[in-house]
N, C-alpha and C positions, 0 to 999 in steps of 0.2 A: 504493500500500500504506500511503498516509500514517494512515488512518484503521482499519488491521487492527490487533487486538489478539492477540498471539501469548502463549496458555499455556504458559508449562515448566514441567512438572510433574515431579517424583518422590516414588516412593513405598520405602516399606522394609516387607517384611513377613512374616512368619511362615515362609515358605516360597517357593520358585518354581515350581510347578506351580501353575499354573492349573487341571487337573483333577482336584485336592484341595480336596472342599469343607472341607476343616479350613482352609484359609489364610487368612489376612487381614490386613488393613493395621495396622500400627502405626505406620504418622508418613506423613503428606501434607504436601506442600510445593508449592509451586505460585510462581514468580517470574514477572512481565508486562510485556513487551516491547510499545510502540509507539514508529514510527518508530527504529528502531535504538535506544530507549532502556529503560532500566528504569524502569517509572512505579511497583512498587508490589508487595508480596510477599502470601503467606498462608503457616503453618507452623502442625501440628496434630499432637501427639499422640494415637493413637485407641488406646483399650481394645479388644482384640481378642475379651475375653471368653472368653480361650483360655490356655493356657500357653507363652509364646515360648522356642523352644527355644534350650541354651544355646549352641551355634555360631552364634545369631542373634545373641543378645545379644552376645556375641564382637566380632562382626563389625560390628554398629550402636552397642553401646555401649548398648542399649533395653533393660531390665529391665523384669521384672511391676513392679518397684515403681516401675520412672518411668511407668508408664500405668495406676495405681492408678483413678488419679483424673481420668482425661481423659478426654473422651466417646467412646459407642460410635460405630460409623460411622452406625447409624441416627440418633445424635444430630445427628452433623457435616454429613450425607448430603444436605440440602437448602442447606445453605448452600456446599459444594463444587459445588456442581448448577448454579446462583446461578451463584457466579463463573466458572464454564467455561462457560457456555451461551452462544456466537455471538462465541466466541473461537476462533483455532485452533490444537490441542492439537497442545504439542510433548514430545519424551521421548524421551533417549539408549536405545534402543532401546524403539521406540512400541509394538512389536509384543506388551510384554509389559505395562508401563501401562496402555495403554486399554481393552486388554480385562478385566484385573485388576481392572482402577475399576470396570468396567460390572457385573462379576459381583458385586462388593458390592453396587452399585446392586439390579439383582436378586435379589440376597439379604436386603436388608431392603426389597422390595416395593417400590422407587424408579423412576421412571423411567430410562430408560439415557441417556447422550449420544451423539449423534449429528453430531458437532463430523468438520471435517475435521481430519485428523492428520498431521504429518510427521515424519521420522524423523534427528536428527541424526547418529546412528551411519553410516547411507549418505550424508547428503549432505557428512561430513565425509571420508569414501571418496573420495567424487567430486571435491570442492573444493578438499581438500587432499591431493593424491596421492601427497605424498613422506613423510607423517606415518610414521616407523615401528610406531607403535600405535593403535588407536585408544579405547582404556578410556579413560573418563571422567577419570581422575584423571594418567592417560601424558598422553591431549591438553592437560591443564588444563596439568602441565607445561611442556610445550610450546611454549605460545602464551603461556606465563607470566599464567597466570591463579590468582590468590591460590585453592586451595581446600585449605580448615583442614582440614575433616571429612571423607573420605570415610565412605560409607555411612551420611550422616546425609543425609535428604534436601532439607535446608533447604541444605544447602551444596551438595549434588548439584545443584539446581534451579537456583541462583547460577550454579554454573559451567556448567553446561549455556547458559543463560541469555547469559552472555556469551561463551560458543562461535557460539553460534546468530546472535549480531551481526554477529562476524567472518565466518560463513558468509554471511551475508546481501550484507554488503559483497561478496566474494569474487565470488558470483554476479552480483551488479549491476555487477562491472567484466568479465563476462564477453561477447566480442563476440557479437554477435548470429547472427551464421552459425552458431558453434560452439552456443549452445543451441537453434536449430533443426535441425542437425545431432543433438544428442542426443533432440530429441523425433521425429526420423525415425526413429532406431535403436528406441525407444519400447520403454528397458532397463525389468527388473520391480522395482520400490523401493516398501519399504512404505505401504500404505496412500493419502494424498492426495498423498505428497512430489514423486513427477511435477509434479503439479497447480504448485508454486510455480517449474518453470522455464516451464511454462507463462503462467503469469502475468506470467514478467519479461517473457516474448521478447514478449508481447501490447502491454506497454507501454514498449520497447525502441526508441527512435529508432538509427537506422544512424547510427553514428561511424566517421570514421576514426581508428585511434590509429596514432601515427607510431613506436609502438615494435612493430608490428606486420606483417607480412607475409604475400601469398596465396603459396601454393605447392599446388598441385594440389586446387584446392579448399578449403583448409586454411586454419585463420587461424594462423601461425607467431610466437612472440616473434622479432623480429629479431635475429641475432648478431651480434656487431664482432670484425673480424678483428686479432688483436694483428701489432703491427710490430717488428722486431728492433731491441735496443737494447744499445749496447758498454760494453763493461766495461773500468773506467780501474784500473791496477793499485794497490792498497791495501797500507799496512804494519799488520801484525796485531799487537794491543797483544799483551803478552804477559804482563803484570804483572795483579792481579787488580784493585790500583785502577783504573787506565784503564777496564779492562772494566768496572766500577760506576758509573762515571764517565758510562761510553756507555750502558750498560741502565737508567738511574737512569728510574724510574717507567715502565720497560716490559718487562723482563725482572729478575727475583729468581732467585739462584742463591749457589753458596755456594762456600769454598774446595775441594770433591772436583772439583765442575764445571770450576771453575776450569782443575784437574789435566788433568781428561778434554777440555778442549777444547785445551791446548798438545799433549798428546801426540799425539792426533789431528793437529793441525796442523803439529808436528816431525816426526811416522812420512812425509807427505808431501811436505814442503816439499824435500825432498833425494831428488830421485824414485831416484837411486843407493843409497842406504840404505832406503829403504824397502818392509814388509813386509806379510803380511796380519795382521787384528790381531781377535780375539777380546774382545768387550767384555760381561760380565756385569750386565746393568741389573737394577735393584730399584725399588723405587715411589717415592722419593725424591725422584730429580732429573729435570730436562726433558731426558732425552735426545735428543731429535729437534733442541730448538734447541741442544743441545750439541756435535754433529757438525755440523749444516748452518751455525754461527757461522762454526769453523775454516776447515770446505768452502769456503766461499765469498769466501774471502780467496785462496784458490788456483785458481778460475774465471776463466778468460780465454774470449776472447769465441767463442759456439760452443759451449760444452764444458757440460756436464751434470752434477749428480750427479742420479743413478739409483739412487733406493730400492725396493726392493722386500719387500712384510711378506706378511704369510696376509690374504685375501682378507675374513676379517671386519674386517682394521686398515684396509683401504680406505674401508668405508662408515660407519668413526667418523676417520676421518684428521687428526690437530691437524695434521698439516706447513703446511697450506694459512694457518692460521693462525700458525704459530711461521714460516713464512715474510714474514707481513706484520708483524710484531715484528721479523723482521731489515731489512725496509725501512724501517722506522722508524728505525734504527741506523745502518746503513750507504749512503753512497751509491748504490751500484748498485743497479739495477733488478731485483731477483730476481724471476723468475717462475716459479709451480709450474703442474703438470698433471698430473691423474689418467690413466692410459689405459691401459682395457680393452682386453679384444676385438674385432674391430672387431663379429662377431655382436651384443655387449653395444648396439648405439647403431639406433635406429629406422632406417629406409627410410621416408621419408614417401610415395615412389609407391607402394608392397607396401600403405601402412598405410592411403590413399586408394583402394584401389581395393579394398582388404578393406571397406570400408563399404556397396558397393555389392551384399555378400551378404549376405542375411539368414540367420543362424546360430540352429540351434536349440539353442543353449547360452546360459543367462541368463547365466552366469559372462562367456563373451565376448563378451555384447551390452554388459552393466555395464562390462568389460575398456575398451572400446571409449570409451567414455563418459569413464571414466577421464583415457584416454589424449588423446582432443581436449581436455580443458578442460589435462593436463598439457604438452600445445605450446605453449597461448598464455605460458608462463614459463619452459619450461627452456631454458638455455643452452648446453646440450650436447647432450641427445638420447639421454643412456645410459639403456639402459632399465631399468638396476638402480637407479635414483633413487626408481621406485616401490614398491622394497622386496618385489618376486615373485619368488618362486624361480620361474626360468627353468625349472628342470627338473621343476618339478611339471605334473603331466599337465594339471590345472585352466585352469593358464596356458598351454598348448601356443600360443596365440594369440599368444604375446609371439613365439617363437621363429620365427613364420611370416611377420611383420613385422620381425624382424631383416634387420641390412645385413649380408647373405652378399657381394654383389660389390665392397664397397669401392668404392661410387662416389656414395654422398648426399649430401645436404646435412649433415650435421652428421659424413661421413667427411674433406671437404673441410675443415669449419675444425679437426677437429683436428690435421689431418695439418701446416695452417698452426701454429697453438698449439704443436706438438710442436718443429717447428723454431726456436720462438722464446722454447721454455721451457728455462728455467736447473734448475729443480727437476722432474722427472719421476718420480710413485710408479704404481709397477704392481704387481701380484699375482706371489706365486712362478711360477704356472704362466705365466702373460704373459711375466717376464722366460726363462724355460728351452725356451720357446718361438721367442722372438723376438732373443734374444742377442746376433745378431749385429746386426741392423739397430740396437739400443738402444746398441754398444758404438762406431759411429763418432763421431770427434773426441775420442777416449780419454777418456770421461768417469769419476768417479769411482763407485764403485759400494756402497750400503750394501744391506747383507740384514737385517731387522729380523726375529723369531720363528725365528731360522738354523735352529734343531732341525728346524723343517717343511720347509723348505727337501729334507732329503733324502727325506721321503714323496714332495713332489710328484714327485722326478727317480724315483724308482720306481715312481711311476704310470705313465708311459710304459712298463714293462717289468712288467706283471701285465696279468692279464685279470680281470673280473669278469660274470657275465651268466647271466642266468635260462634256464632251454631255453624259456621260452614269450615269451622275447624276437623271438625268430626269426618267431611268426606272429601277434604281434601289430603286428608295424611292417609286416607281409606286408599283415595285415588292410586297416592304414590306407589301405595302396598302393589294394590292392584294389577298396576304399569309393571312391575318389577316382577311380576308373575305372570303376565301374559306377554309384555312386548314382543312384537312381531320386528322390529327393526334391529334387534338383536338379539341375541341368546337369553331367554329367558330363566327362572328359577326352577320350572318346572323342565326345561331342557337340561339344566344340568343335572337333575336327579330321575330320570326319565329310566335305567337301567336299574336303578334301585328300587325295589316297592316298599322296600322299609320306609326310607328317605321320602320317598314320594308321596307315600301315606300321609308321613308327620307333615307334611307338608302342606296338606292339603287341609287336614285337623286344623294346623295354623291359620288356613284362608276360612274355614269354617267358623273358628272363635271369632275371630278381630270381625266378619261380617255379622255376626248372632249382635258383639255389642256393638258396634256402627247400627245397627237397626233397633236396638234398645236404647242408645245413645238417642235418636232420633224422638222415638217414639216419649219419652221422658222431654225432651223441647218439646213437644208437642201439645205433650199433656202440660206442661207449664205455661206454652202462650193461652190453652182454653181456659184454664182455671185465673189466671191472672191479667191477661194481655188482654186491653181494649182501646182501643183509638183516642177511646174520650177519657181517656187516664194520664195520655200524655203528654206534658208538660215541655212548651219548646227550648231548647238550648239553642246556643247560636251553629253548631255543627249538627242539627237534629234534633232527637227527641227523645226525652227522657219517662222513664217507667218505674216507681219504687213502688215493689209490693210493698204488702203490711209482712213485717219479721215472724209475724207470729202463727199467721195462716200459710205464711212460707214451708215454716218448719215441721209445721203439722200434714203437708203437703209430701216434705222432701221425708218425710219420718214414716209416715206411709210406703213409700215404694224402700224398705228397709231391704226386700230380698231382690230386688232387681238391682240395686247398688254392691249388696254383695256377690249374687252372680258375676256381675258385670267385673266387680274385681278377683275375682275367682279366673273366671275366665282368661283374664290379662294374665294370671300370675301360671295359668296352664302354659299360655302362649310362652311367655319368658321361661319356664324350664323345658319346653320342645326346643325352642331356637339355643338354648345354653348347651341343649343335648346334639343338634346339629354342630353345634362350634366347634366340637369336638375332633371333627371327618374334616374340618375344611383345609386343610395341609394339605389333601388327599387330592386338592383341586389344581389346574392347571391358572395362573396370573388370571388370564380374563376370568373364568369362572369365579374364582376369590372375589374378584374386587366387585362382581355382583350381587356375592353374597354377604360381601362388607357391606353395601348399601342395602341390601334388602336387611339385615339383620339391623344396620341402624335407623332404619322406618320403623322395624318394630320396637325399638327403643324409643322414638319420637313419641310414636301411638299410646304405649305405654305411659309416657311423660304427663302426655294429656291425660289419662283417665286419671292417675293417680294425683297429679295438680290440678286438678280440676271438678271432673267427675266425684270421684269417690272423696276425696277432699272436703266437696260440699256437702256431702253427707256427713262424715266426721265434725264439721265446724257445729252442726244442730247438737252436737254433744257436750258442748262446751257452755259455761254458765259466763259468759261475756257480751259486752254490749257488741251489738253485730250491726250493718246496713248492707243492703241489698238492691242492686238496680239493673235495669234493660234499657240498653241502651240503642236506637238504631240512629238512621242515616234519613237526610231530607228527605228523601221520598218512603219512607216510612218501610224500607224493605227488613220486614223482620228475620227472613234468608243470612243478611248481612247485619242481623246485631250481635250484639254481646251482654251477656250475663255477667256481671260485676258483683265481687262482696266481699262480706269477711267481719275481722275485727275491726272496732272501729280504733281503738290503740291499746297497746300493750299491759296487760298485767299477767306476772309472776312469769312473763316468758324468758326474761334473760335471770329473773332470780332462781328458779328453779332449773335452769341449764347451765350458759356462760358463768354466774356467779359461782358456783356451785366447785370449779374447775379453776379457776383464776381468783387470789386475793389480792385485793389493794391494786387498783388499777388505776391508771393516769387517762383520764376521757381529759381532750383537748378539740376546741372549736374555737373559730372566730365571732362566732356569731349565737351566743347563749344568754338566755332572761336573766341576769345575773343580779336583780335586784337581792334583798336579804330576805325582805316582804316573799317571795314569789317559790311558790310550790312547782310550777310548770316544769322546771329543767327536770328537777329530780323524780315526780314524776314519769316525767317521760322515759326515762333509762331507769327505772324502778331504785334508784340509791335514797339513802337515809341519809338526813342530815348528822343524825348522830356521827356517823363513822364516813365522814365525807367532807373534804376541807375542800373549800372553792379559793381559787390565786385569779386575781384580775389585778393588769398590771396596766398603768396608765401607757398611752403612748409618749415617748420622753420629748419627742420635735414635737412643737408648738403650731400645731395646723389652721391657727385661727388667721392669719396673713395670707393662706395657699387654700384653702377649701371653705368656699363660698357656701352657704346656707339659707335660702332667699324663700323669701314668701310676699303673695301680692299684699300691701297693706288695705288694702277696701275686702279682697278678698269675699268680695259679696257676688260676684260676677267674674271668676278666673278668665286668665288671657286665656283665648281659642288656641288651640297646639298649632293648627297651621300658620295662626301669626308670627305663634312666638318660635317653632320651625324653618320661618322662612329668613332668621338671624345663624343656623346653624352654619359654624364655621370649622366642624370636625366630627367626631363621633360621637350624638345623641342616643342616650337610652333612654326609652318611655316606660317605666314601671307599670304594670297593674295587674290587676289578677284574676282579671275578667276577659274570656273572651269576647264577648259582646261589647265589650267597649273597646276593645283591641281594632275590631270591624267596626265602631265608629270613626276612630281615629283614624284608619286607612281612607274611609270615605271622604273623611273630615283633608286628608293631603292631597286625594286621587285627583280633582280637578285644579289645584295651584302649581303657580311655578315651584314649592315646594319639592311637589314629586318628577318634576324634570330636573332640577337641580340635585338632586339627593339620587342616593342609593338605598328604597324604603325595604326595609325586611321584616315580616310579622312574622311573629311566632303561629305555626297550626298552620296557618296559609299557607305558607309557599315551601314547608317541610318540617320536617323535624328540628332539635335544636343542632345536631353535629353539622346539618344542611348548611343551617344560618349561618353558622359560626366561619364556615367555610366560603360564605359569599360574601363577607365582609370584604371591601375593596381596599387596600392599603392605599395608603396617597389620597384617596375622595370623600368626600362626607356620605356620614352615613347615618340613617334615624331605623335603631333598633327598637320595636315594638312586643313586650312579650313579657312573663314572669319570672321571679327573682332565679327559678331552674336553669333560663337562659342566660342570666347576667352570672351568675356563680360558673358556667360551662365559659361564656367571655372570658372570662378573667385565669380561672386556667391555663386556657390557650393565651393568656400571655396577648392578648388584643387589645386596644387601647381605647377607651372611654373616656370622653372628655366634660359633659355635662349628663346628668341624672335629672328627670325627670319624672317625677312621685304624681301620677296622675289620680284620677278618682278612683278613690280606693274602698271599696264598704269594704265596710273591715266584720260586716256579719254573713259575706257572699262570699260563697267560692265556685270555682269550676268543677274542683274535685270533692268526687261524693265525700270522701272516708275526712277532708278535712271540715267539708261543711256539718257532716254526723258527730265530728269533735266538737267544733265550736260550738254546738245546739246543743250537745251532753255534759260541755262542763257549764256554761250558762246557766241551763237548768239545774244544774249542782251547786252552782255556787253562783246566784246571781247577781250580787254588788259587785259593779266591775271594777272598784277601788281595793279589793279584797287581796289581789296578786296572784289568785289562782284561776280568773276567767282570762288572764291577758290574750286577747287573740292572736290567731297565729298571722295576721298581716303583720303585727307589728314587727314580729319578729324576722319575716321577708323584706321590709323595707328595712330593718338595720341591716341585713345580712347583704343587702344592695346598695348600701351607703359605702358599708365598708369594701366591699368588690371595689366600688368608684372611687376610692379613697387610690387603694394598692392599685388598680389598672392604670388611672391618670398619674402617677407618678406625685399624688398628692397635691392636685392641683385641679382638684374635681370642682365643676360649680352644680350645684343641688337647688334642685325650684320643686318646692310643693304648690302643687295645684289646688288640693285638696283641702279647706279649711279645717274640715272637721277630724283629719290626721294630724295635726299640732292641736287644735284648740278645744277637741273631745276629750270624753273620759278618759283617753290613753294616749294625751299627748303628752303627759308630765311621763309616763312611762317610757316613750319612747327619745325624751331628751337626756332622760339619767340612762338610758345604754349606751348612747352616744358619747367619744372623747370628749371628757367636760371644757376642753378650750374652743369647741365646733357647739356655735350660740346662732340659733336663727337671726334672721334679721329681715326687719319689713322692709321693703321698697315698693314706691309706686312704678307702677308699669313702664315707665318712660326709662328707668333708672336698671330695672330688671333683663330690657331688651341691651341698655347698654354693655350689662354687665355678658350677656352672650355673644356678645359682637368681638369682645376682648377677648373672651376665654376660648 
């Protein structure tokens, strides 16, 4: 390839359709790679001879009046021609470039190019598999690649440019098996981009690399198994010089950390006096190396702390890093470890012998592709390193390649890792799950996000699930036993009659309860379901039986619940008894009966969380709600049955407690009055044996973080007035969707929404959707609940002004919180008492403080809402807030100013 000359190209231009002949180019860029180098650029502004519209301009910074005077593209058109002709044309998504270039060509009578083309958007898919994004300017990130300008495409073309080196590299240290491997799978990638793994494997000598291993066909990164190492016992400074002393040029912290790591390490040290301890964090300090400093001056050899956060703090995790800063520190050998699921981590036999099918899905031939060039580096094997939601249907492939038996190759070294790690973080649902096996050699246990903590243990006691859940996992069974497009289940056991039998036993049970399943919705919509019961929501309609003729309903059909689980659990010991023979099988056959065996695990999933679930919950003496949910046109085919507890008791005292003493729950965002029952509640602790630390923030944020409210506040500004001042990224709090879809109405016809980039929560996707359409460089007005501002800030996205719109703070969207707020009211009804506080309240602290830490401390805050400051719980929600962050009235003239600035 020493002598190819590779074109990166981009362009900027008037419009993205291609089947607009109004569009056209305004700036060509073009940067040229040979031999992994940059030999030499082009950069062109072109007169469109059109009017470029002002979200373009916006967005590129390209005015009529910077292409006044630069040539049209029929002027440029031959000398572009020129330099791309018998080059091969590259561009972060080619699919939209080269054809865009050709149709100017053709539009000023030019000849077209004919250039092969590749795509770096896929082959950075493929090459780099664990990238959480892949936009041009997320990857430039990244890879830390200087790019000034986005949407200028002289910088676009730079960084593309030097992406495409790294990918190049990437690919040339790829073993040679592995990219003949993906030219057999012969996934669909645009345009010529095949063509250049073709070309390597062509001129590809066979190496061996010794950091490399075969496993079933497979080229594996080799893993090293860690060996256990003891722990000599340490005396913990306790003064804060010492500690300066020790962290000097690798941990900074200050005298509050100080505080928070002695009492931590004093609550412990005297295992006789010590409590559980309630720890409020802010954006301030390094909590993670604050607790695991103390922790680990009290580790003896064997024993663990076990953190456990919400399952997004996993796939951004510092500990692994604030761990190797305490190596730096202290003698001992700290070692951390992530550990999932075991489902989360490949089967590389499932994943070898799925190769051997050809799939009529591009997504999982691509999938596939992916997945071999990601063995030859990962050290673990979890399959959430490629950043797929496991449960999108897209991805169904990952799940079918999961390690169900706990017995791979990569279930092996962790099980070693696990015994030989000092630090252990896992997800709430992993530790609530798993509890007891995580609590031998009494180790110490921290809960990071603690508030969530009590959803997950209520997960286990709800149901959730669509009626047409029931025939579509039927369906899949189904497919997998009759398809005619390829070798079916009953094809491969067709010579057996033993095998064949059980087989058929299995299509007989799962069909008996798919039609019991049925008939139980059915009998549920006649006895319950009427038209004129329904109650509109703004996504549809809602339906809440009465709890109590539910239960007398679902307590009645006592033996068709228990058939129905009977049945399932026949089904799971026939297919445990087939698993037995499948060695026996030929690659293709296996990887059939991999997927059909984990349909019937799916199937199973559902009865058991769902089904029979809901039976079980009628046995329980707790406050419960229940609801049917459908779709605007009232398609009860397409609803969902919803319920459960309405919140926790004696579930994590009677398990998690039980198993774990003296625990550190840490949040940012907890009721932390002295008055108020709510926290402890909710996570079932006593005050007796429960000390709360709430630590002021020590920077003075009354100069930097604005707090505004309209002074007449008798008539709040219209959002799209006070919108059409945004000069960054807006968040509009509320917790309604119904008022989420007035506000978009409320932008749809102003220049607001031409000017902006409007994203509503529920409308236009999910929260990971949103999160991921937020436009770097452009204003943006996020609409949605404090679930989507806490996922912002995460991700590490910048929020510039908060916007606390109308808020009833006795309405929700979600059943189980509006079943709360109605149950403890009625319990305790003086809302001055500190055990009704609503849970709004505690959403908009928890989104003040996001706006605090995303804006760099420089957040401005406007309540809309009078009756959230100057209601029964606005003194409540000023004492959770940093006491130097003081509302302050302004009139409106004064309020737009203050948005113009910030």
């Amino acid at each position: 390839m020493s002598k190819t000359i590779f074109s990166v190209v981009d362009i900027e231009t008037t419009g993205s359709s291609q089947s607009n002949d109004t569009n056209r180019i305004i700036q060509f860029s073009c940067t040229f790679i040979q031999n992994a180098k940059i030999i030499g650029s082009f950069n062109s502004f072109i007169n469109p001879e059109i009017n470029i519209p002002t979200e373009i301009t916006k967005l590129t910074g390209i005015s009529n009046q910077t292409v006044v005077n630069a040539p049209t593209f029929a002027e440029v058109a031959n000398k572009i021609y020129e330099l791309l002709e018998g080059t091969i044309f590259v561009a972060h998504n080619v699919n939209f470039d080269f054809p865009f270039l050709n149709l100017e060509f053709q539009r000023v009578n030019h000849k077209e190019l004919h250039n092969k083309a590749i795509d770096t958007v896929t082959l950075s898919q493929l090459l780099l598999p664990t990238e959480p994004s892949y936009k041009l300017t997320d990857l430039s990130k990244s890879l830390n690649i200087v790019h000034e300008h986005p949407h200028s495409s002289s910088s676009d073309a730079l960084a593309t440019a030097k992406i495409l080196i790294i990918l190049l590299h990437q690919l040339d240290n790829l073993p040679k098996k592995t990219i003949k491997q993906i030219l057999d799978i012969n996934p669909s990638l645009p345009m010529n981009t095949l063509d250049l793994f073709k070309y390597v494997y062509s001129n590809k000598k066979n190496e061996d690399n010794p950091k490399m291993i075969n496993i079933k066909d497979l080229k594996i990164r080799k893993i090293k198994y860690k060996s256990s190492s003891s722990f000599e016992e340490l005396k913990y400074p306790n003064n804060k010089r010492k500690k300066e002393k020790m962290f000097k040029g690798i941990v900074e912290f200050n005298e509050t950390e100080n505080k928070l790591m002695n009492s931590i390490y004093g609550n412990y040290h005297s295992q006789n006096d010590s409590t559980n301890t309630i720890i409020e964090t802010s954006g301030d300090f390094n909590y993670d190396f604050s607790y695991l400093f103390p922790l680990s001056y009290l580790l003896t050899n064997n024993q663990k702390i076990v953190v456990a956060a919400d399952k997004e703090f996993l796939s951004n995790s510092s500990i692994v890093q604030q761990v190797n800063k305490l190596n730096k520190i202290i003698p001992n050998d700290v070692r951390s470890l992530i550990v999932r699921s075991v489902s989360d981590y490949i089967d590389i036999d499932k994943f070898s012998d799925s190769l051997k099918v050809k799939s009529n899905s591009k997504n999982t031939q691509f999938l596939k592709c992916k997945i071999l060039i990601w063995l030859t580096f990962t050290k673990t094997g979890d399959i959430r390193e490629l950043k797929l939601d496991k449960d999108n249907n897209q991805n169904y492939f990952l799940n079918v390649v999961s390690d169900e038996q706990n017995h791979g190759y990569y279930i092996k070294k962790l099980s070693n890792d696990f015994k030989n790690a000092n630090v252990v973080l896992v997800s709430h649902e992993y530790l609530l799950s798993n509890y007891s096996d995580l609590s031998e050699d009494n180790p110490y246990l921290v809960i990071k996000d603690a508030r969530k903590l009590n959803k997950h243990a209520l997960d286990e006691y709800r149901v959730d699930f669509k009626f047409s859940d029931n025939k579509i996992i039927s369906n899949h069974l189904t497919n997998l036993l009759y398809q005619s497009h390829n070798r079916n289940v009953y094809d491969i056991f067709t010579k057996s009659k033993k095998h064949y039998s059980l087989i058929k036993k299995i299509e007989n049970l799962f069909t008996k309860n798919c039609t019991q399943i049925e008939e139980l919705q059915d009998e549920f919509l006649y006895y319950f379901y009427s038209k004129s019961k329904l109650e509109k929501i703004v996504d549809g309609f809602i339906l809440k039986p009465d709890t109590e003729k539910l239960e007398e309903f679902i307590k009645s059909k006592k033996s068709l619940f228990n058939l129905i689980s009977r049945n399932n659990q026949i089904i799971l010991d026939i297919a445990d008894d087939l698993k037995r023979s499948i060695n026996h099988f030929t690659g293709q056959d296996k990887a059939i009966l991999y997927a059909f065996f984990d349909q019937i695990n799916e199937f199973s999933k559902f009865i058991e969380n769902n089904v029979y679930r809901l039976f079980k919950l009628m046995s329980y003496n707790q406050e419960r709600t229940f609801a049917f949910v459908t779709n605007d046109d009232k398609d009860i085919n397409n609803g969902r049955f919803i319920g459960g507890f309405i919140r926790n008791t004696n579930i994590l005292s009677n398990g998690l407690y039980q198993k774990f003493k003296n625990i550190v729950f840490m949040d940012s965002s907890i009721y932390s009055s002295k008055r108020s029952q709510y926290f402890y509640d909710e996570l079932e602790l006593n005050r007796s044996n429960t000390r709360m630390i709430k630590f002021e923030d020590e920077l003075d944020l009354s100069d930097s973080v604005n707090l505004i409210l309209d002074e007449s506040l008798q008539i709040p500004m219209k959002v799209n007035k006070l919108m059409k001042y945004n000069n960054g990224n807006s968040f509009i709090l509320t917790n309604s969707k119904k008022r989420s879809k007035d506000i978009l109405k409320s932008l749809r016809d102003t220049d607001v929404y031409d000017e902006n980039v409007i994203l509503i929560q529920d409308f236009i996707g999910n929260n990971d959707k949103i999160v991921k359409k937020i436009v770097n460089d452009s204003k943006n007005i996020i609409i949605g609940n404090n679930e989507l501002m806490d996922l912002i800030c995460q991700k590490g996205k910048k929020i510039d002004n908060l916007v606390i719109d109308s808020f009833p703070l006795n309405e929700f969207d979600d059943v189980y919180l509006q079943a709360q707020y109605d149950l403890i009211n009625s319990q305790h009804g003086n809302p001055n008492d500190g055990l009704s506080i609503p849970l709004s309240i505690l959403s908009i602290k928890d989104a003040i403080k996001d706006v605090i830490k995303t804006s760099n401390r420089k957040a401005l805050i406007y309540f809309r809402d009078k009756e959230v400051i100057d209601g029964p719980y606005g003194n409540n929600l000023i004492d959770l807030l940093p006491n130097h962050i003081k509302p302050e009235y302004l009139e409106k003239r004064k309020i737009i100013e203050k948005f113009k600035k910030n």
